[in-house]
VOPAGU-2260 file (C-alpha; in pm, 1 decimal, decimal comma):
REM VOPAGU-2260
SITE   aa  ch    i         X         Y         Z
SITE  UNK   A    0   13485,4   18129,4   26375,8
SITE  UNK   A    1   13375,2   17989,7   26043,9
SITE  UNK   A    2   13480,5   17583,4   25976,3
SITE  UNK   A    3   13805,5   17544,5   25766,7
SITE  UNK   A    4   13834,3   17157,7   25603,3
SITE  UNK   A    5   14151,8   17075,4   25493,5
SITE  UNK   A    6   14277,1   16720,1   25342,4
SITE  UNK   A    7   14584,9   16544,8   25438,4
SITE  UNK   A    8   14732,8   16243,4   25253,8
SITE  UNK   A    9   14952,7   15999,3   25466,9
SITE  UNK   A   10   15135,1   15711,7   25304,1
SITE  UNK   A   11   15438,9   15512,5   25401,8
SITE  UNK   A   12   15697,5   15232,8   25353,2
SITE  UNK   A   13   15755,9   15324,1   24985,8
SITE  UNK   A   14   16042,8   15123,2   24943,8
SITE  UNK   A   15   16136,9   15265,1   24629,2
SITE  UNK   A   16   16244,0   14963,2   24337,9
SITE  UNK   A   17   16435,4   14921,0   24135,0
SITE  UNK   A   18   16674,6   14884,8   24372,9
SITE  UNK   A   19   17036,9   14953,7   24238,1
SITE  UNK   A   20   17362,8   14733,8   24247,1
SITE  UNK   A   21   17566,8   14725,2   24550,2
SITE  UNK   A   22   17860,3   14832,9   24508,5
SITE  UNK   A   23   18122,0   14638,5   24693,3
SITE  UNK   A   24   18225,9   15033,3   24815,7
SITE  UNK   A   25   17949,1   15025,8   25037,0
SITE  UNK   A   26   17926,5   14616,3   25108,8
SITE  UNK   A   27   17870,8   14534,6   25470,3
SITE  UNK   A   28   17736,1   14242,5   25685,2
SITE  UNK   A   29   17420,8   14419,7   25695,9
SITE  UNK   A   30   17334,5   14514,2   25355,0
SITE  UNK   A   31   17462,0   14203,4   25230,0
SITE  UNK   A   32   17160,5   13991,3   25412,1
SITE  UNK   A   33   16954,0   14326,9   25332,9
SITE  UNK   A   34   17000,0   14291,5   24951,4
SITE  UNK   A   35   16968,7   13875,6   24955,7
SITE  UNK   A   36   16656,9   13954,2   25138,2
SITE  UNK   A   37   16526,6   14209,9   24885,2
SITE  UNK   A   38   16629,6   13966,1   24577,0
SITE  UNK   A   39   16506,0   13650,6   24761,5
SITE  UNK   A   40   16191,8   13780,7   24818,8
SITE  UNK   A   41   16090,7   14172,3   24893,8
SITE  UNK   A   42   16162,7   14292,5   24505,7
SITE  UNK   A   43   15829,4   14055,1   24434,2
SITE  UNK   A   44   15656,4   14277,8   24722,2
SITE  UNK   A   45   15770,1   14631,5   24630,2
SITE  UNK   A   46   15654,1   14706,7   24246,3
SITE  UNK   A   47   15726,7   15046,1   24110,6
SITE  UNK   A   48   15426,5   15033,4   23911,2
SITE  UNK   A   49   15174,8   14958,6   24192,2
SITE  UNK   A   50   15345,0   15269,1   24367,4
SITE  UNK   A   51   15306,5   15448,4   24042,2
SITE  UNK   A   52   14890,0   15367,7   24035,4
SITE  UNK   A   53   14924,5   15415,7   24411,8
SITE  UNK   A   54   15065,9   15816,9   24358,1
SITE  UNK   A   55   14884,9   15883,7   24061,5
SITE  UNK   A   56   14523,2   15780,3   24230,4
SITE  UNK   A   57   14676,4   16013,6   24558,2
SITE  UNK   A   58   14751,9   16323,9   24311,0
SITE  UNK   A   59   14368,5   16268,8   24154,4
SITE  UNK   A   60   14191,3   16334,9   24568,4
SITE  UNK   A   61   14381,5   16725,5   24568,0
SITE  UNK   A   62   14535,8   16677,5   24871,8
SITE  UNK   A   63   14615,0   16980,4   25036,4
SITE  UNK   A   64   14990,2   16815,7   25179,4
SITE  UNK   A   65   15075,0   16489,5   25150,1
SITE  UNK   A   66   15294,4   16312,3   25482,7
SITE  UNK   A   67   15556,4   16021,0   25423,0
SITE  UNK   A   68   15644,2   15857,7   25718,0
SITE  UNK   A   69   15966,2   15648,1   25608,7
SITE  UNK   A   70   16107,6   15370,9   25445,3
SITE  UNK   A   71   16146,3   15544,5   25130,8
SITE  UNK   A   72   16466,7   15319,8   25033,7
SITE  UNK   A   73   16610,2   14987,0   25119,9
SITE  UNK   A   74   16972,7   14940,2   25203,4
SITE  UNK   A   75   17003,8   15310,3   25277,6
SITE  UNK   A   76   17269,9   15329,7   24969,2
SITE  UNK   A   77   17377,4   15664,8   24855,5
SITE  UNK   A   78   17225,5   15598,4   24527,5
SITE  UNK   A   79   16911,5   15509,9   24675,0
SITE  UNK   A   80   16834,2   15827,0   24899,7
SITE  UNK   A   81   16947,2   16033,5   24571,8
SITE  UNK   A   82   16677,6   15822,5   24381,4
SITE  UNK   A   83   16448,4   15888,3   24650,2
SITE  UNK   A   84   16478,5   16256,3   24655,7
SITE  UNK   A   85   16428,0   16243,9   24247,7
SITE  UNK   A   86   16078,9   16030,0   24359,1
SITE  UNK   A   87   15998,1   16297,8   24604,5
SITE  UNK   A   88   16012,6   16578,4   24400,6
SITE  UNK   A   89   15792,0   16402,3   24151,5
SITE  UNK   A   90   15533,9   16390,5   24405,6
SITE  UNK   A   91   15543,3   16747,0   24524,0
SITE  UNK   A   92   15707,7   17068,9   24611,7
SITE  UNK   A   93   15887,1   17064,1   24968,4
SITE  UNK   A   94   15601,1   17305,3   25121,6
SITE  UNK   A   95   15369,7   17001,4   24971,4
SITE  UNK   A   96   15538,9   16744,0   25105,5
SITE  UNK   A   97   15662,9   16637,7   25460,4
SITE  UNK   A   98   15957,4   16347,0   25515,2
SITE  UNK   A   99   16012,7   16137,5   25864,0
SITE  UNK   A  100   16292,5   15858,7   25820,4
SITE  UNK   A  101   16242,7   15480,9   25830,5
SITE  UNK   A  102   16489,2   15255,2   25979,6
SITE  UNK   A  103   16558,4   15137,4   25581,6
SITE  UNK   A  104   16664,9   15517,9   25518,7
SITE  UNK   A  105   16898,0   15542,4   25813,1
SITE  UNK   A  106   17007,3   15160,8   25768,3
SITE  UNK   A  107   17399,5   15222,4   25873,5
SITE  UNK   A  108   17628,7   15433,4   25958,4
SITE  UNK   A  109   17740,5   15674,0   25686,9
SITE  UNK   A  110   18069,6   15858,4   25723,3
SITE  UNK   A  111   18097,1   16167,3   25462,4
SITE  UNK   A  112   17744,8   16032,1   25256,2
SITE  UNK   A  113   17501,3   16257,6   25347,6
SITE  UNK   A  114   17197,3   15981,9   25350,6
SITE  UNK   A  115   16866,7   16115,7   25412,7
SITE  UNK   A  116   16980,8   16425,4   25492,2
SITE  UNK   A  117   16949,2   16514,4   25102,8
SITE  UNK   A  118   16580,7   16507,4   25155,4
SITE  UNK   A  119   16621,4   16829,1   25413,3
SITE  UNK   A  120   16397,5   17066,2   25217,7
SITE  UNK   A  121   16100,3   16826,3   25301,4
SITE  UNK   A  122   16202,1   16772,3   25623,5
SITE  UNK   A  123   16223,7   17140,0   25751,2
SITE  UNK   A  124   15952,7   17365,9   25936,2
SITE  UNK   A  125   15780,4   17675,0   25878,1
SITE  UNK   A  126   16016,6   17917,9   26131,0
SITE  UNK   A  127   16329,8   17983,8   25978,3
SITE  UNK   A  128   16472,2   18060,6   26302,0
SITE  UNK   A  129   16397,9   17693,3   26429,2
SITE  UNK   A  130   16540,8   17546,9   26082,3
SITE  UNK   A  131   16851,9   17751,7   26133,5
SITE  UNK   A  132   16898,6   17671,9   26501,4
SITE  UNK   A  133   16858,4   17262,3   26448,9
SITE  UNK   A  134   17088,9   17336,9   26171,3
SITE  UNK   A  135   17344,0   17448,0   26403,1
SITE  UNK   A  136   17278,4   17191,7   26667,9
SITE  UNK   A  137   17336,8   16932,0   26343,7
SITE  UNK   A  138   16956,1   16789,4   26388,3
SITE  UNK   A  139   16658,2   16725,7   26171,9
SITE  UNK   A  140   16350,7   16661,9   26416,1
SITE  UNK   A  141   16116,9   16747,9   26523,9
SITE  UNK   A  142   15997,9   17012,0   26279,8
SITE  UNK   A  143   15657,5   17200,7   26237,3
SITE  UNK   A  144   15429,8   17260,3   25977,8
SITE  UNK   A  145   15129,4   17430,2   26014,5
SITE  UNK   A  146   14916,3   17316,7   25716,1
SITE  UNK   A  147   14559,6   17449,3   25693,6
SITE  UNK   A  148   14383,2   17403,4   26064,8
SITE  UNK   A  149   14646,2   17154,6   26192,6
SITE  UNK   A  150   15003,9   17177,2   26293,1
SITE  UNK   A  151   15197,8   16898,6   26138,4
SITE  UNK   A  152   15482,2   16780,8   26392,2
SITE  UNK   A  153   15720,1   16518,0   26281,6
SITE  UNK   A  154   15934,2   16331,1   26481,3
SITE  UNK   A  155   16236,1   16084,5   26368,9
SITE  UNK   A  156   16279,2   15782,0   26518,3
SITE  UNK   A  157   16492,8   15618,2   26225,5
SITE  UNK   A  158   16819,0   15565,2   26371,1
SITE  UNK   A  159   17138,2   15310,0   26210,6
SITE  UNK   A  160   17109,3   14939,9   26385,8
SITE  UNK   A  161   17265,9   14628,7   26398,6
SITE  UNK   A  162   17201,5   14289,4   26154,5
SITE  UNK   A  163   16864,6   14192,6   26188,7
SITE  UNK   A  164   16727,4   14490,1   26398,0
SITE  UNK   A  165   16493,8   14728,1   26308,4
SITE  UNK   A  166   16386,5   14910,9   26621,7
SITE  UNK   A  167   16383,4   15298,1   26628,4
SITE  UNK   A  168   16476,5   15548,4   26883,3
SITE  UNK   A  169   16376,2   15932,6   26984,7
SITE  UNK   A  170   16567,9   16039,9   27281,7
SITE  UNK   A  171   16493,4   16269,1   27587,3
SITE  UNK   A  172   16566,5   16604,4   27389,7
SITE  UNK   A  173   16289,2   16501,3   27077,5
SITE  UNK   A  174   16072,1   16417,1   27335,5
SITE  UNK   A  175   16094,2   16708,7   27493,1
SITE  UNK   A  176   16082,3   16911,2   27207,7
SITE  UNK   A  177   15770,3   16720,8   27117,5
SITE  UNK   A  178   15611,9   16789,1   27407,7
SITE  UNK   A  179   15645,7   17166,7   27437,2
SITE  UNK   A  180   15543,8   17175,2   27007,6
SITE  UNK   A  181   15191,3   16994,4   27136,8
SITE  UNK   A  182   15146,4   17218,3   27377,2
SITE  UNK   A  183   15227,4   17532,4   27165,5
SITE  UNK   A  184   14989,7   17402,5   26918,0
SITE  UNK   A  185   14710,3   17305,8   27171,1
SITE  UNK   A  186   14727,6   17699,7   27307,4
SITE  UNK   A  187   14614,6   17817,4   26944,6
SITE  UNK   A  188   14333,7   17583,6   26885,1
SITE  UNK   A  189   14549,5   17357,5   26610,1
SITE  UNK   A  190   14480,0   16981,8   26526,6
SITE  UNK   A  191   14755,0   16821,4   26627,1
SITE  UNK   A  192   14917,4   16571,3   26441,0
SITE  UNK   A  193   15231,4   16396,7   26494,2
SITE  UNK   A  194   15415,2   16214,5   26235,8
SITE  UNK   A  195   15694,8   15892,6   26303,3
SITE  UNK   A  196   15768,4   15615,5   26155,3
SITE  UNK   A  197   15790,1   15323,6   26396,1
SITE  UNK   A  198   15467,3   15249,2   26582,4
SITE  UNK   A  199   15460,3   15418,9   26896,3
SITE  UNK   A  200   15302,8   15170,7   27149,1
SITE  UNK   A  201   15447,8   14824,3   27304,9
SITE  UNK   A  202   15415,8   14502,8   27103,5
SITE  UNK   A  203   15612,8   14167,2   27116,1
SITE  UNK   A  204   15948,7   14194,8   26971,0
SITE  UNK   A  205   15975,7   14565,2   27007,4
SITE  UNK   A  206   16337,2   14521,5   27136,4
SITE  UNK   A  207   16445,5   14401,9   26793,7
SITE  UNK   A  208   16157,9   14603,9   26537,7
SITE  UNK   A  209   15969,3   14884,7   26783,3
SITE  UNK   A  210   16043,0   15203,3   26900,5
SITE  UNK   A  211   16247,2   15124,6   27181,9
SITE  UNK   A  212   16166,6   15452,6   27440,3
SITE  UNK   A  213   15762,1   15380,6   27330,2
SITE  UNK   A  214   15696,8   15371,6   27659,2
SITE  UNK   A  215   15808,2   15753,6   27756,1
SITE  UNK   A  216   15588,4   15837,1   27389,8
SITE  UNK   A  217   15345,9   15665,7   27545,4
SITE  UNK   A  218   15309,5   15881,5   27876,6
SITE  UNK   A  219   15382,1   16193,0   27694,5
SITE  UNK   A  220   15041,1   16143,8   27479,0
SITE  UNK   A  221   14868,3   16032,6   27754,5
SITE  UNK   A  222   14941,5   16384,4   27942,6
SITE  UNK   A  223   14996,5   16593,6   27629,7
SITE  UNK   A  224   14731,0   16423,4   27391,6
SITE  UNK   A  225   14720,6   16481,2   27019,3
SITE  UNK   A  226   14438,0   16490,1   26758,6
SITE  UNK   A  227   14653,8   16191,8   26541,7
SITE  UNK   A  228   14992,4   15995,4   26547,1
SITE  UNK   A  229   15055,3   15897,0   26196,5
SITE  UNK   A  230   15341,8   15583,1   26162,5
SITE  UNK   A  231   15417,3   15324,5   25924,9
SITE  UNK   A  232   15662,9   15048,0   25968,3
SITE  UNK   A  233   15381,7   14745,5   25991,8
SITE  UNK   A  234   15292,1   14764,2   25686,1
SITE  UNK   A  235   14963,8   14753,7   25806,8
SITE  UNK   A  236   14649,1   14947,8   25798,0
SITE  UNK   A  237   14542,3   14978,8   26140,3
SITE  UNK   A  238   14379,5   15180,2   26401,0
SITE  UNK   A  239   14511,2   15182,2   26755,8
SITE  UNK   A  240   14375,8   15395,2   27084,9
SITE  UNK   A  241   14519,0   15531,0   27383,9
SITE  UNK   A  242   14415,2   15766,6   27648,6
SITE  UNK   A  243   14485,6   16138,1   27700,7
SITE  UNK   A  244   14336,4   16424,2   27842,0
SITE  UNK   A  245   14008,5   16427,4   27824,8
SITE  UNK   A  246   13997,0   16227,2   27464,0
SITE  UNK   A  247   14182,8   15936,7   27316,5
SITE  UNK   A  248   14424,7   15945,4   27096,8
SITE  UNK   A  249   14391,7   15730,9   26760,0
SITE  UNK   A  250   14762,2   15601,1   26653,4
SITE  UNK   A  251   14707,7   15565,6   26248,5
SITE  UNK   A  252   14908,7   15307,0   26087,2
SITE  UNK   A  253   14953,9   15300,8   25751,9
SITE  UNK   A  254   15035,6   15040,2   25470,3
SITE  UNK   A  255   15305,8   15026,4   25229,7
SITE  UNK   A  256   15292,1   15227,4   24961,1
SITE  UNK   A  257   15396,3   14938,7   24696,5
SITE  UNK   A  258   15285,5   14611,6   24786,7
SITE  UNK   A  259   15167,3   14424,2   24536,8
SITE  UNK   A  260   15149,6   14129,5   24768,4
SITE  UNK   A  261   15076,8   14079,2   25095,7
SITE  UNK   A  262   15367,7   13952,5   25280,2
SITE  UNK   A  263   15417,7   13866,5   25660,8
SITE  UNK   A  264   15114,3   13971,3   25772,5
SITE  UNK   A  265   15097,8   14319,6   25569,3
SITE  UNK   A  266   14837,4   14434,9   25360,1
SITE  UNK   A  267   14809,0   14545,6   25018,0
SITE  UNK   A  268   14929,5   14866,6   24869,1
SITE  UNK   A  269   14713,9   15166,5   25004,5
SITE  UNK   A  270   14713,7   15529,8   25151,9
SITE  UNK   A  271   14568,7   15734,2   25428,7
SITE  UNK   A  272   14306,9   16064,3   25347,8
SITE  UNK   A  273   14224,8   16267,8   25632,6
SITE  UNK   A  274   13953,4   16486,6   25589,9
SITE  UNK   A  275   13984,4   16749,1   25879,4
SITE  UNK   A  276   13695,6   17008,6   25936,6
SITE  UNK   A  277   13799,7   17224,3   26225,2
SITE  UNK   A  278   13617,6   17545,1   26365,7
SITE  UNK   A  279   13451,5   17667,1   26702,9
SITE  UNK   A  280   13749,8   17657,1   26910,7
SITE  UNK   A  281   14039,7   17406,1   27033,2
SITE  UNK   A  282   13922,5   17083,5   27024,7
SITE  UNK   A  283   13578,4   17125,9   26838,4
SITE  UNK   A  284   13709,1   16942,7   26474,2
SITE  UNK   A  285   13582,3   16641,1   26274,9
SITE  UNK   A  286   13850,8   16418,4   26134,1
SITE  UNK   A  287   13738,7   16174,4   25862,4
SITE  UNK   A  288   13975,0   15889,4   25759,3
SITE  UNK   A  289   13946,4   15738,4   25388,1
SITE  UNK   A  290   14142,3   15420,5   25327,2
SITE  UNK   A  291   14241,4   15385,8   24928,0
SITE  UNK   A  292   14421,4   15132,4   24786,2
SITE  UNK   A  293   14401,4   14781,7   24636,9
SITE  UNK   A  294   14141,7   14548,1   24697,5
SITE  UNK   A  295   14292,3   14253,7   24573,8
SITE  UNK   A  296   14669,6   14168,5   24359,5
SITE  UNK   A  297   14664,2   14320,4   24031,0
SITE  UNK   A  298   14344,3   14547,6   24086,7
SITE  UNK   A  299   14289,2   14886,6   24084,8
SITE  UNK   A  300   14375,3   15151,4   24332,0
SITE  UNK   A  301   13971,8   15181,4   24480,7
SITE  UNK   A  302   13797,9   15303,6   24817,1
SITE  UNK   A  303   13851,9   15050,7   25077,1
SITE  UNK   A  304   13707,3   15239,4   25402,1
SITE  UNK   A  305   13589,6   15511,7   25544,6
SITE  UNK   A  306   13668,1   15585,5   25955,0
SITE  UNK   A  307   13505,2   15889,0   26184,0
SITE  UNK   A  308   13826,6   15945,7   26376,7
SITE  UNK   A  309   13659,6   16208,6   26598,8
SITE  UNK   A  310   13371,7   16482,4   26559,0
């Protein structure tokens, strides 16, 4: 079996500016701290233009599909997710583009505002008998992908919360789903990759910020394994392990996608390239990780690292 490479492109935590007014239609406890928040101090972090530099640098490597794991808006206001879907299809086609939610995208709970859920064409598999049978259940995730030699398989853990929470949540039946789409994708030699926004391992203050069933993730990888986990939510580039079967698994955070300045611990603005060179059978595949993004406030959007994942 000759060696097929294929790139990926993995960027997060867009948090799209300018962000528009509140209306007092859609005022709440919540938003209201969310949008003094944003004005006080996040709408000096998130810069359109360093997002701008950040996509048009992305567009310039070819990708061959390009995953956005959440945070795409900030106070989850109808205007924003429509803005957000007008951003998206800037950046590429559905089939060239694949969507998890952020805990900023499903910030409350909407009544007869659809939300995210105008984003559906990226966040839809390949088997229109799956897409039409989560339609009917009224779900989004997961959904597959396959892309190239890997099976893209995105999970959503953003889910509506309280003031001053940001924790996520999958449930039992995305789990399980999860698990039998790894295992579907191991049987025909695939790199597996899964896709989610909040981080999905323990850390202090997860009750309030983490994914709050990481622990049942966590055993699922370690029996089920995967190739990658892709998140964002830290802001943070960062690579974290954990064991499966037989290999570990690498748990990929990346950055925002517009920070011009770091801010509580984040980084800089940057983006995730994987360069995946599979062949030879199931678990025979190189995966090379290429960190872009800026080196310093103000700079230019330049190579920051380059990571053997596995291979």
């Amino acid at each position: 079996m000759p060696s097929e490479t294929f790139l990926l492109a993995h960027l997060s935590d867009v948090h799209l500016a300018p962000m528009p007014r509140l209306p007092l239609s859609a005022l709440n406890l919540k938003r209201a701290l969310g949008a003094a928040n944003w004005y006080r101090h996040r709408r000096h972090v998130h810069v359109r233009e360093v997002l701008d530099a950040l996509v048009a640098d992305l567009k310039a490597q070819s990708p061959g599909h390009i995953a956005v794991t959440g945070d795409l808006v900030n106070l989850g206001l109808p205007g924003e997710h429509a803005a957000a879907l007008q951003w998206l299809q800037a950046l590429g086609s559905p089939e060239h583009v694949s969507v998890v939610p952020g805990n900023h995208d499903a910030y409350v709970h909407l009544r007869s505002d659809p939300g995210y859920r105008r984003w559906q064409a990226y966040m839809q598999g390949d088997d229109p008998r799956d897409n039409a049978e989560n339609r009917r259940a009224g779900i989004l995730f997961p959904y597959v992908r396959r892309r190239g030699p890997a099976a893209l398989i995105a999970v959503g853990s953003g889910v509506p919360t309280r003031p001053f929470v940001s924790a996520g949540h999958l449930g039992e039946a995305q789990r399980e789903a999860l698990r039998g789409h790894l295992a579907e994708a191991e049987q025909h030699g695939l790199v597996r990759i899964v896709a989610i926004h909040h981080p999905p391992h323990r850390y202090p203050q997860e009750w309030r910020t983490g994914l709050r069933d990481a622990d049942a993730l966590d055993t699922l990888l370690r029996l089920t394994g995967a190739d990658m986990v892709l998140h964002g939510h830290f802001h943070k580039a960062q690579v974290r392990w954990i064991e499966g079967p037989g290999r570990r698994v690498p748990l990929i955070g990346a950055p925002s996608a517009s920070a011009a300045i770091r801010h509580k611990g984040g980084d800089l603005a940057g983006y995730n390239l994987y360069r995946i060179t599979a062949g030879g059978g199931a678990g025979r595949h190189r995966i090379e990780m290429i960190r872009r993004g800026l080196a310093e406030p103000g700079g230019r959007i330049v190579e920051l690292e380059r990571t053997l994942i596995s291979g």
